[in-house]
C-alpha positions in Angstrom: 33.0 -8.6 29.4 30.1 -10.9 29.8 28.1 -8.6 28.3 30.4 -8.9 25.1 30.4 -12.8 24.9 26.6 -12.9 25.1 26.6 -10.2 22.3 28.5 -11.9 20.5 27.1 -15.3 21.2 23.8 -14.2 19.5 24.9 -12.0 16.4 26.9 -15.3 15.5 24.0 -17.6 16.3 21.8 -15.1 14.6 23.8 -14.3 11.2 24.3 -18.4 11.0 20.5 -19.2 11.1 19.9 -16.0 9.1 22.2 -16.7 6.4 23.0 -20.7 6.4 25.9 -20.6 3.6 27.4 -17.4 5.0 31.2 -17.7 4.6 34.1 -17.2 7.7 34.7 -13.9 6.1 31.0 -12.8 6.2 30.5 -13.5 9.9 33.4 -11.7 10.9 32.7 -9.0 8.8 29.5 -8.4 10.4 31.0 -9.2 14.0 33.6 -6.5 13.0 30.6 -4.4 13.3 29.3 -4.6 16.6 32.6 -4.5 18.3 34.3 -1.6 19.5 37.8 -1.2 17.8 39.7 -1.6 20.9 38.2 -4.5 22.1 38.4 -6.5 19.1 42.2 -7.4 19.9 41.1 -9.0 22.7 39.0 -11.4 21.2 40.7 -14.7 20.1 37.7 -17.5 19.6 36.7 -20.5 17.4 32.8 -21.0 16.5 32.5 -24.8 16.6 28.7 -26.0 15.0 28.9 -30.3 15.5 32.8 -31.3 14.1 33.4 -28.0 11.9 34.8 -25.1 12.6 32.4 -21.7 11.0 34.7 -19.0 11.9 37.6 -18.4 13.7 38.5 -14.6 14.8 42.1 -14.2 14.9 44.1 -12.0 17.5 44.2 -8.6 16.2 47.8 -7.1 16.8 48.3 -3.3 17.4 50.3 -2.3 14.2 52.2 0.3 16.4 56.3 -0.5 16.6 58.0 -0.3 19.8 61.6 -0.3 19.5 64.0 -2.5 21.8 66.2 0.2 23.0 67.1 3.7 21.9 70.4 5.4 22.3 71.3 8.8 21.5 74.5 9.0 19.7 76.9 11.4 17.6 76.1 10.3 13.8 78.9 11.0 11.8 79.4 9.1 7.7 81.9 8.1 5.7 82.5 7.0 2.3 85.4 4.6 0.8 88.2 6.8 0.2 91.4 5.0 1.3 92.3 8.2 3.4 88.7 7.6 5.3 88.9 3.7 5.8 91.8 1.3 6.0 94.0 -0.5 2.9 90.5 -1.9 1.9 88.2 0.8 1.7 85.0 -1.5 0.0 84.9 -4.5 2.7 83.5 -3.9 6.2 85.1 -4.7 9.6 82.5 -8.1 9.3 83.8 -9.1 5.6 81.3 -7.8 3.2 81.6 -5.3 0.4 79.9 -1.9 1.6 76.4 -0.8 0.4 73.4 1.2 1.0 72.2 0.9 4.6 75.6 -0.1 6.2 76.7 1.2 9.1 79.6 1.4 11.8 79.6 0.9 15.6 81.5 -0.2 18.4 78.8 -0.5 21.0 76.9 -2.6 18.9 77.3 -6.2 17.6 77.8 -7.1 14.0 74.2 -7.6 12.5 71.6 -5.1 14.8 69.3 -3.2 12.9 68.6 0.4 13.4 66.4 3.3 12.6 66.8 6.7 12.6 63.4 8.0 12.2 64.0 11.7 12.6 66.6 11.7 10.0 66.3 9.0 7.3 62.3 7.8 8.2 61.9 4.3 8.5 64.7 3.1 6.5 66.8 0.7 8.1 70.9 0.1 9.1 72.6 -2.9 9.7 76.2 -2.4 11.6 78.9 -4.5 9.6 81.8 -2.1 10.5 84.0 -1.0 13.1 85.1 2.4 13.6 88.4 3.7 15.7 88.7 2.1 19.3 88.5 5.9 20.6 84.8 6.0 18.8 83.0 4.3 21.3 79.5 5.3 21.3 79.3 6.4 17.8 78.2 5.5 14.9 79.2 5.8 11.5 76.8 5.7 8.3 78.7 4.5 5.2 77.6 6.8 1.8 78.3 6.1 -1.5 80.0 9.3 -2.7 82.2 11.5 -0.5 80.3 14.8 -1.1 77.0 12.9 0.3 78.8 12.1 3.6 80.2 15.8 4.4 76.8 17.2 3.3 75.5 14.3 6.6 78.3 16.2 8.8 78.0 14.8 12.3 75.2 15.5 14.5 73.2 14.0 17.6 70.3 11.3 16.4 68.5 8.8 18.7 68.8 5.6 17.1 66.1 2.8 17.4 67.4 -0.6 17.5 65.1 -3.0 15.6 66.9 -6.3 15.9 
């Protein structure tokens, strides 16, 4: 780790009194060279020269998503047909009008995101809907057109909760 900080202590000294007018992007361009991928999300500094700041190297996050929980559930859809819902087959349990991407569950409060990589990718639910108390640990993906949500069928996912 020293060794690092000294390393980079002189390329930034050097490229400054190489290349006076070099820009913030410039230095850490070249910096972005010498360091080793993995260590540059470490690295969180401020090159200070009198009162200005030169550069500043942000944190680098990993772009990898971890979800919050996962569940395995049964998956089963639905569309609006009044014999699949109740008297009002185009609002949800919550009070909106159904749409692409909405979902029902019992288990899970009104507004949590999920994913169901394996199936749809990284396209995201929201539950707004309630199913029958006897569906507990369930959930229920709404589809536009009946023949869409028999052709879904039920089946076992894991579900990725996202917020």
């Amino acid at each position: 780790m020293i060794i690092q900080k000294l390393l980079i202590s002189t390329f930034l000294m050097a490229s400054l009194m190489a290349s006076p007018g070099a820009n913030q992007s410039q230095i850490i361009e070249g910096l972005d060279e010498i360091l080793p991928a993995e260590n540059m999300a470490n690295f969180n500094f401020s090159l200070i020269q009198e009162d200005s700041v030169l550069a500043v190297r942000p944190v680098k996050t990993p772009k990898t998503h971890k979800p919050k929980r996962a569940y395995t559930v049964l998956a089963t859809a639905y569309s609006s047909r009044p014999e699949e819902t109740d008297h009002t087959p185009f609002i949800t349990a919550s009070g909106i009008h159904v749409r692409e991407g909405v979902a029902a569950a019992n288990f899970l409060p009104f507004g949590t995101v999920f994913k169901i990589p394996e199936v749809f990718g990284d396209k995201t639910f929201i539950v707004e809907d309630r199913m029958h108390d006897r569906y507990w640990l369930n959930i229920d993906i709404w589809f536009p057109d009946s023949e869409l949500a028999k052709e879904f069928g039920k089946r076992m996912v894991k579900i990725e909760i996202v917020s």
